[in-house]
C-alpha positions in Angstrom: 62.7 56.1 74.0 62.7 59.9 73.5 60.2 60.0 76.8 62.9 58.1 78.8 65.6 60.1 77.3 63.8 63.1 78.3 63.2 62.0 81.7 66.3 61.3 82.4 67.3 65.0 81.6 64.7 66.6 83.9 66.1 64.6 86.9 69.9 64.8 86.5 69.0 68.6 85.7 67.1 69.0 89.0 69.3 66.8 91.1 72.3 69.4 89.4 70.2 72.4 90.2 69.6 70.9 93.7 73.4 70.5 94.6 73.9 74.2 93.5 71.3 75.2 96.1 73.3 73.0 98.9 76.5 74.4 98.0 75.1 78.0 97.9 73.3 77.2 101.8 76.4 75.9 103.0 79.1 78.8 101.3 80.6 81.1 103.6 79.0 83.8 101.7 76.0 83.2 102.4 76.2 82.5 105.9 77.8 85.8 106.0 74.4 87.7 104.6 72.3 85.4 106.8 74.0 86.3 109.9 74.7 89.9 109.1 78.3 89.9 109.8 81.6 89.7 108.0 84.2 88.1 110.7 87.9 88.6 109.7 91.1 87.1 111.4 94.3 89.0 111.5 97.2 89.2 113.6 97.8 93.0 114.1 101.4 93.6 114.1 102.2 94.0 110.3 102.6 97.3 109.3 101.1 99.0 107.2 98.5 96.1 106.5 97.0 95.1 110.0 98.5 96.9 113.4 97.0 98.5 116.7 97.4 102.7 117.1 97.9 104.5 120.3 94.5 103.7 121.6 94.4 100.1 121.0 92.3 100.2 117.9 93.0 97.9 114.7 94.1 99.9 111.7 96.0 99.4 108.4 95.8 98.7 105.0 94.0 95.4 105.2 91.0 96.7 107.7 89.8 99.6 105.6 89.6 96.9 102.6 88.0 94.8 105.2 85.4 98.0 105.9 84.7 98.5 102.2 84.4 94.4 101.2 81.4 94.4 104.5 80.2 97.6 103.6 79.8 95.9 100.0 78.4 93.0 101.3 75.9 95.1 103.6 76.7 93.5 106.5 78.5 94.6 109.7 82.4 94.3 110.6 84.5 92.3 113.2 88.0 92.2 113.4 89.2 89.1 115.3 93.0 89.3 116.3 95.0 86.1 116.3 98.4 84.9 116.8 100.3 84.1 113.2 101.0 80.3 114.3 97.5 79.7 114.6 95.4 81.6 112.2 95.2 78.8 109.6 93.7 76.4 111.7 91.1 79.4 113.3 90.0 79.5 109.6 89.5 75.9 108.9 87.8 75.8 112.4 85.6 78.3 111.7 86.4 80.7 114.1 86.5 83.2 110.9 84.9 83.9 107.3 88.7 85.1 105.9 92.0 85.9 106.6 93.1 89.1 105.8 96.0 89.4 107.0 99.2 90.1 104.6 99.2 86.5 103.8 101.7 85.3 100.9 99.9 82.6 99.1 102.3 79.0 99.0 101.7 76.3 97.5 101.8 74.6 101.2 99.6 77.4 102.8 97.3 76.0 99.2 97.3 72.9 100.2 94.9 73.9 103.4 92.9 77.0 102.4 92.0 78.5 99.3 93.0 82.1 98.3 91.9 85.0 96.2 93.1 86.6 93.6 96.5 88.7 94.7 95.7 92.1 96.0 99.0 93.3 96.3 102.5 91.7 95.5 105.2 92.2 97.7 109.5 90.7 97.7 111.4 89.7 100.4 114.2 92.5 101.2 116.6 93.1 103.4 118.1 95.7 106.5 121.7 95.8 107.3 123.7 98.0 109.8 125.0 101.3 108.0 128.6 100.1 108.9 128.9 97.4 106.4 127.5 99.7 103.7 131.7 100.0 102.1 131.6 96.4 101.8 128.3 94.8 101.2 126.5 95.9 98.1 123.8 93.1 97.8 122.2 90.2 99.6 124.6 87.6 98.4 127.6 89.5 100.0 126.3 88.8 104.1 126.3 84.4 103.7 129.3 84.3 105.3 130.1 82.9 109.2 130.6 86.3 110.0 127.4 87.8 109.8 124.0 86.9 111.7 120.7 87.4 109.8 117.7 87.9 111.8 113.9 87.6 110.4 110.8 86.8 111.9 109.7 83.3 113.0 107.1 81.0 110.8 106.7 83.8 107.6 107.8 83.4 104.6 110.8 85.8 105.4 112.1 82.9 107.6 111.3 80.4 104.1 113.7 83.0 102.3 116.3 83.8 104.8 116.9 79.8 105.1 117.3 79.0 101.1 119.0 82.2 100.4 121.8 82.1 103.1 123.8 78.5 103.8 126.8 80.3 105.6 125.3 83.0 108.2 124.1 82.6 111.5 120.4 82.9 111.2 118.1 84.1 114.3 114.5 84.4 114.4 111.8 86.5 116.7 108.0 86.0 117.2 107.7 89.6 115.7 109.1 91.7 113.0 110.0 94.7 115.8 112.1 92.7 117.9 114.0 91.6 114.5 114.7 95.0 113.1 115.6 96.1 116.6 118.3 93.4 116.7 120.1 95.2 114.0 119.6 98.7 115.1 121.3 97.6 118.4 123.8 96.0 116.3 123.5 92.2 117.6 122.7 91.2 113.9 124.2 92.6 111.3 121.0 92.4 108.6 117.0 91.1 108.7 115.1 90.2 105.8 111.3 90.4 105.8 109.0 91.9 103.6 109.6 95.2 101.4 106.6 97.4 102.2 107.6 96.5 106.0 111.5 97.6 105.7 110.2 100.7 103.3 108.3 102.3 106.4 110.8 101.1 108.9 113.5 102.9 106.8 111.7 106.1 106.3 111.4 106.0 110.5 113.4 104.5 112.5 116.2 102.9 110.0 116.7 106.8 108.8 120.5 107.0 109.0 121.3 103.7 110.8 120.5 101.6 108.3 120.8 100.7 104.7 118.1 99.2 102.4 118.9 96.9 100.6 116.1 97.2 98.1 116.3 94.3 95.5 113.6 91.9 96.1 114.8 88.6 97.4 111.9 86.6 96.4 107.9 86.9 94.6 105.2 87.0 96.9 101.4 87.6 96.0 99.3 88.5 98.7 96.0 86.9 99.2 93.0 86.6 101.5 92.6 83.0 102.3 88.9 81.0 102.7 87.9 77.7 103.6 88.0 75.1 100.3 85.2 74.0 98.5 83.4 77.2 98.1 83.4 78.8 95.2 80.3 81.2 95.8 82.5 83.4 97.9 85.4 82.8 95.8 83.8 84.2 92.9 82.7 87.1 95.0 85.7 88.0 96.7 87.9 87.6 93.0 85.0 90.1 91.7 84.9 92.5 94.6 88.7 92.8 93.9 88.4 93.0 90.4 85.7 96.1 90.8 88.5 97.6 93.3 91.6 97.6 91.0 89.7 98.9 87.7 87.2 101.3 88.7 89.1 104.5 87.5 86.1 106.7 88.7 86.4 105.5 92.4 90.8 104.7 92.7 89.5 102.7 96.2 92.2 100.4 95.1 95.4 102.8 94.6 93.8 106.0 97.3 94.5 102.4 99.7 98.1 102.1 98.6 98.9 105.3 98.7 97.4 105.9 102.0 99.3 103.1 103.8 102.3 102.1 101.6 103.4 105.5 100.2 102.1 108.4 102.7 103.0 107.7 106.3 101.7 110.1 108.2 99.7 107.2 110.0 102.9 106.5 111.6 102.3 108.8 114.1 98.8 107.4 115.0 100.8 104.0 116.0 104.3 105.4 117.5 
């Protein structure tokens, strides 16, 4: 009985140690290390995280955590752009490892991809013309027929913009720019999208022509999303983050944040 008992053991021990080795095979990671290359989508027009300078080249907050995470992994870099409407699916098709790409994790995004740990949490805020600054002190003051909102089209701006306001005219744009540029040439009165976004537009181009209204609207963690059912790279990326945020020797984590969401001397490299 104890032989049989015994056996028994020994095989559901090696058929557990067996399906360990398949899932490791089949994990993105590994693939990743195999091939030599860490592929990344983004969609390059979300400042500071992912955006192209004067030259055409990808920079931002999210590619130089992109360079470090390869450079950790020993592998090689590539950056593939992609349009915002379609980047989910260019993950679950593989066209990608990860999407780095300023991505708030939802429970509906959830539902189709997996994220990592938050690297960065970020509000929904808002923009208005400087004109209205006598009567409108916060968010709630603009739902009326009166006033247009404008935000960007598919992001969780548009999510916010649509629960938070009931009376004003809403409009949306395929790209934050063409929003904020709505208001500057006064054919919406406010646009609400993401805080570190309206911080760098305001210290630019909203400098005297508009008004910040800085109270964040919503709570949005910022992930990288992966494929499901692989917790290998999971693990990885959750420690790889981990390593950034507490090292106190190294500061990768808050020299990033500082460099792209405090300084913004890269503005120049991009206007």
């Amino acid at each position: 009985m104890r032989k049989m008992i015994l056996t028994l053991l020994v095989l559901v021990t090696a058929n557990l140690f067996a399906a360990d080795l398949d899932l490791w095979k089949n994990s993105t990671l590994n693939k990743i290390v195999q091939r030599g290359e860490l592929i990344v989508g983004m969609e390059p027009g979300y400042m500071p995280f992912e955006m192209k300078d004067k030259k055409g080249r990808i920079i931002g907050y999210d590619v130089d955590m992109a360079k470090k995470m390869a450079k950790e992994m020993g592998v090689k870099l590539t950056l593939v752009p992609t349009a915002w409407d379609g980047i989910i699916a260019g993950l679950v098709t593989e066209k990608y490892d990860i999407i780095m790409s300023g991505m708030t994790i939802t429970q509906s995004r959830n539902l189709k991809v997996n994220f990592a740990n938050p690297y960065i949490v970020v509000g929904q805020t808002m923009m208005m013309k400087k004109s209205l600054g006598s009567k409108v002190k916060s968010a709630a003051d603009l739902d009326k027929k009166e006033y247009t909102i404008a935000t960007k089209l598919g992001v969780t701006g548009e999510i916010a913009t649509r629960k938070f306001f009931k009376k004003a005219k809403i409009i949306t744009f395929e790209t934050e720019a063409d929003a904020a540029s709505e208001v500057l040439n006064g054919r919406a009165d406010a646009m609400v999208y993401d805080q570190p976004y309206n911080v760098l537009f305001m210290s630019d181009k909203g400098a005297d022509r508009l008004i910040h209204l800085d109270t964040p609207l919503t709570y949005e963690p910022l992930g990288w999303a992966i494929r499901k059912g692989d917790p290998d790279f999971l693990n990885w990326l959750n420690n790889f983050l981990r390593q950034m945020k507490e090292d106190k020797v190294v500061n990768f984590h808050s020299d990033l944040y500082n460099k792209w969401l405090v300084d913004t001397k890269w503005l120049k490299r991009v206007q």
